[in-house]
C-alpha positions in Angstrom: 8.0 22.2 3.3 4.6 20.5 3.0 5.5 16.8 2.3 3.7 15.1 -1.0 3.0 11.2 -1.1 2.4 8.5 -3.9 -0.3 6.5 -2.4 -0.8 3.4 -5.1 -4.0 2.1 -5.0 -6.3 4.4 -3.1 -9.3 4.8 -4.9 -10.8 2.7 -1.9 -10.3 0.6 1.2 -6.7 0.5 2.7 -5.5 2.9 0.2 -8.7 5.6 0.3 -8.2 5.5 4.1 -4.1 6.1 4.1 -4.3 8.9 1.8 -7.2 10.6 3.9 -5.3 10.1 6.9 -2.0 11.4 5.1 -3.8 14.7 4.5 -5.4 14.9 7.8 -2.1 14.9 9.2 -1.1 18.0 6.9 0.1 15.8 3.8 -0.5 16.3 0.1 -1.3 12.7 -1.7 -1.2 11.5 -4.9 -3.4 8.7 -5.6 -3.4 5.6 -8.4 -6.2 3.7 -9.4 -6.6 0.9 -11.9 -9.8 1.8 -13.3 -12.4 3.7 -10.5 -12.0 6.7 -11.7 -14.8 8.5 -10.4 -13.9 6.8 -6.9 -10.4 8.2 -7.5 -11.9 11.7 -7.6 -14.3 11.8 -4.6 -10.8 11.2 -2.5 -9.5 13.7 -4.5 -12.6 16.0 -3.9 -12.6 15.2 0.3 -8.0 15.8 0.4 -8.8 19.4 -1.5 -12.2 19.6 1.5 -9.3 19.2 4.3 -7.2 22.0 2.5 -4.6 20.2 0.8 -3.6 19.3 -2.7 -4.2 15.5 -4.4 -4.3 14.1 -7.8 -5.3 10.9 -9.2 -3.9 9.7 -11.9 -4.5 5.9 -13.1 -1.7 3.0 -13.4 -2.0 -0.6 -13.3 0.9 -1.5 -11.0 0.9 -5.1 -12.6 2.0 -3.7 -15.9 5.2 -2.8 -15.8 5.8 -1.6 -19.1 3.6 1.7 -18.2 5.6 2.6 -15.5 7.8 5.0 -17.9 4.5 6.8 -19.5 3.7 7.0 -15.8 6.5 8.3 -14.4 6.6 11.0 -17.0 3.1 12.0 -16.3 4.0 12.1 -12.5 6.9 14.9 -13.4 4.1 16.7 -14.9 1.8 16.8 -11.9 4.6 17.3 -9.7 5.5 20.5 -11.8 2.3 21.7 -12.4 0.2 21.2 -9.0 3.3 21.5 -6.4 6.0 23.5 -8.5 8.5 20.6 -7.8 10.1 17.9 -9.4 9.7 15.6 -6.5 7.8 13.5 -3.7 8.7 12.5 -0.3 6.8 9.4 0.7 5.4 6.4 -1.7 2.9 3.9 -0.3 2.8 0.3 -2.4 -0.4 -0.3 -1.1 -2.5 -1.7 -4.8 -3.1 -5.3 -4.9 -5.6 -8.1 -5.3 -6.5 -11.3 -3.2 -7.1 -14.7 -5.0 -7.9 -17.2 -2.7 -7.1 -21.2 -3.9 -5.6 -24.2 -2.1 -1.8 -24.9 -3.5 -3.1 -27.7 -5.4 -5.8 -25.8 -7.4 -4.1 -22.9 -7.9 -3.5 -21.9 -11.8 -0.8 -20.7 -13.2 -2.9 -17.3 -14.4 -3.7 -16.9 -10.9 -0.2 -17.2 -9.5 1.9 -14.9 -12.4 -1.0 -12.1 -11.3 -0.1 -12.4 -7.8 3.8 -12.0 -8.4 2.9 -9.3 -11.6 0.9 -7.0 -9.1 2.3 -7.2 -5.3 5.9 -8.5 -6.2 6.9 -7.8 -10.0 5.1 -4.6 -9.4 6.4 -3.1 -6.4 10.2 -3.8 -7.0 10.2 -1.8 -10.7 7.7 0.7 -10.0 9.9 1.3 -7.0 13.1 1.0 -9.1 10.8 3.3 -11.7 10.6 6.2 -9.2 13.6 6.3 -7.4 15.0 9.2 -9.4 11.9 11.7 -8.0 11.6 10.5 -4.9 13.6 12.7 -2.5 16.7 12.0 -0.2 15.6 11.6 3.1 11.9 10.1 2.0 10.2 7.3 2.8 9.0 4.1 1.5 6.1 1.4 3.3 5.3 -1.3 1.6 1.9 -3.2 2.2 2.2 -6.8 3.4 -0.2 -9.2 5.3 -0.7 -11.0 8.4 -1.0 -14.2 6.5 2.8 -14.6 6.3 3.2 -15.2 9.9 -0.6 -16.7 10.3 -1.3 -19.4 7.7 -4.9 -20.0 6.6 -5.8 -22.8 4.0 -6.3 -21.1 0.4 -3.9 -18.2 0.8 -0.8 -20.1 0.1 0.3 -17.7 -3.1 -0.6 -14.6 -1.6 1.1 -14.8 1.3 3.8 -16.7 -0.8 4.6 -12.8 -2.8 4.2 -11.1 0.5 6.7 -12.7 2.2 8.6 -12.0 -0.8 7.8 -8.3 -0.6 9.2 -8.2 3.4 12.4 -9.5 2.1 12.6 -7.0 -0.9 11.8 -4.1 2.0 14.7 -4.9 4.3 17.1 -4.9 1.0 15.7 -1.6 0.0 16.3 -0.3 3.2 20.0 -1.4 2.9 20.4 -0.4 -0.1 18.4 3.7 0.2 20.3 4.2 3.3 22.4 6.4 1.8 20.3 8.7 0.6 18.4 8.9 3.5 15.6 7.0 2.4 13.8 5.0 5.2 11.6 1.5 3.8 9.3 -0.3 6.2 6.6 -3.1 5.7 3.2 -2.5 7.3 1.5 -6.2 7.2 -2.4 -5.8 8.4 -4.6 -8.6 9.6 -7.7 -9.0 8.7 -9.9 -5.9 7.2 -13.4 -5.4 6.5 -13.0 -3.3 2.9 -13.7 -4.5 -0.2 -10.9 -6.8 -1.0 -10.9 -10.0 -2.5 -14.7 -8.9 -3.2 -15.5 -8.3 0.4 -15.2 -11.3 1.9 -13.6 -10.7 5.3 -16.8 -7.8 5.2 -19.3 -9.8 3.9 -18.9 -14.0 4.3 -19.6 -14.2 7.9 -17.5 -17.6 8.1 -14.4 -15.3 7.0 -15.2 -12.7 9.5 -16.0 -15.0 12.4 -12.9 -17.0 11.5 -10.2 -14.0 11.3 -12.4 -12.4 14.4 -11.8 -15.8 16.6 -7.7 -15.5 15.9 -7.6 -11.8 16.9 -7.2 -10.9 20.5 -8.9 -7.9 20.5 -11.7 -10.0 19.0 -12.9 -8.3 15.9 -11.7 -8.2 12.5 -10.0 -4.7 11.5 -11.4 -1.7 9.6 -9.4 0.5 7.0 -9.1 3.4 10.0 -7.2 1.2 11.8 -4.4 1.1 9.5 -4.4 4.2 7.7 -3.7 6.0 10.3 -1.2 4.0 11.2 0.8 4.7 8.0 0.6 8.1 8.3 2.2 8.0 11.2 5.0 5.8 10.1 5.7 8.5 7.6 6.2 10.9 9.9 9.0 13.0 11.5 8.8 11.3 14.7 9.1 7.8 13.4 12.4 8.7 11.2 14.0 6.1 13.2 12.2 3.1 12.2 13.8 1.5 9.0 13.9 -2.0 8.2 11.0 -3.4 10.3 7.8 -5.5 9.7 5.1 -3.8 11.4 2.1 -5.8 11.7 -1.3 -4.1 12.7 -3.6 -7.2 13.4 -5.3 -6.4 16.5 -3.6 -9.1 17.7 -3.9 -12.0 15.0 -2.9 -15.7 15.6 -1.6 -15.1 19.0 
């Protein structure tokens, strides 16, 4: 049976890339987005272009009290565009980067972090549990930055590393159903995140690059790929790990 994943977040960058790579690898995706919807729908238009089946549907995974109104209108998707009532692989993958040193970092700043990459992955997780199928799969999107430290970054990687923990208990915990959950952490990307800066400061870029072995900063195909691969048959014996895919970062 053709397998059908929850990509969060994949209207663009990490996200757009994993869910395009998903399908290239025979996968049907559904995609979130917060509020590009008609980014949402080109990925939708270029899954159905490689033959198989997507839908977007929009969810703001630091909110959790629309996660029941969401799940609902998943069952209705699932029913109506793949005749089931439910999925085998979700991908946390949404978030934000807000960059401040410890001691100017607000309050605002900080509950957003935890609301979207912590808050938001445990009960959207906790949320779908009951349509996501025995034997399924779970990655959850970390970052190099909490085994690398940079200045400014401090809360970020702060929920992160709280997000590896929460993994390895899910993982415990889904065993018995089957259910594999794994943290990809990526280093450095050019995408759009944190309004491009890694892409577009060149004293970001330069400085990630200079950390890297390989001695570039990454691009989305480097980690989407990736993902899909995790997802798949042949890695149904990884559970439990932080993978990181830095190039190489901090060594």
């Amino acid at each position: 049976m053709t397998t059908i994943a929850l990509v969060t977040g994949a209207s663009r960058g990490l996200g757009r890339n994993t869910a395009l790579s998903i399908a290239a690898r025979g996968g049907n995706v559904v995609i979130t987005y917060q509020s590009r919807a008609e980014e949402a729908q080109a990925v939708v238009a270029e899954i159905a272009a490689m033959g198989r089946k997507a839908a977007a549907l929009q969810l703001d995974v630091g909110n959790v009290a629309a996660f029941p109104a969401f799940v609902s209108t998943l069952r209705v998707v699932l029913a109506e565009t793949w005749g089931r009532d439910n999925f085998d692989h979700l991908v946390n993958n949404a978030g934000h980067g807000d960059y401040a040193p410890i001691a100017e970092t607000t309050v605002a700043q900080f509950d957003r972090l935890v609301d979207v990459h912590f808050k938001g992955v445990f009960f959207l997780t906790q949320a779908l549990l009951p349509l996501l199928s025995d034997g399924g799969r779970i990655v959850n999107l970390s970052s190099g930055l909490t085994r690398v430290s940079a200045p400014g970054w401090a809360a970020y990687a702060a929920v992160k590393g709280a997000v590896e923990v929460l993994s390895v208990y899910m993982a415990k915990e889904l065993g018995a159903r089957g259910i594999a959950v794994n943290t990809v952490a990526p280093g450095a990307i050019e995408t759009d995140f944190f309004g491009g800066a890694v892409r577009d400061t060149p004293e970001f870029n330069s400085f990630f690059a200079g950390m890297t072995a390989l001695g570039r900063v990454g691009v989305a195909e480097d980690i989407g790929p990736m993902i899909a691969s995790l997802l798949s048959p042949e890695n149904r014996w990884v559970n439990a790990q932080r993978i990181e895919v830095s190039g190489g970062q901090g060594i």
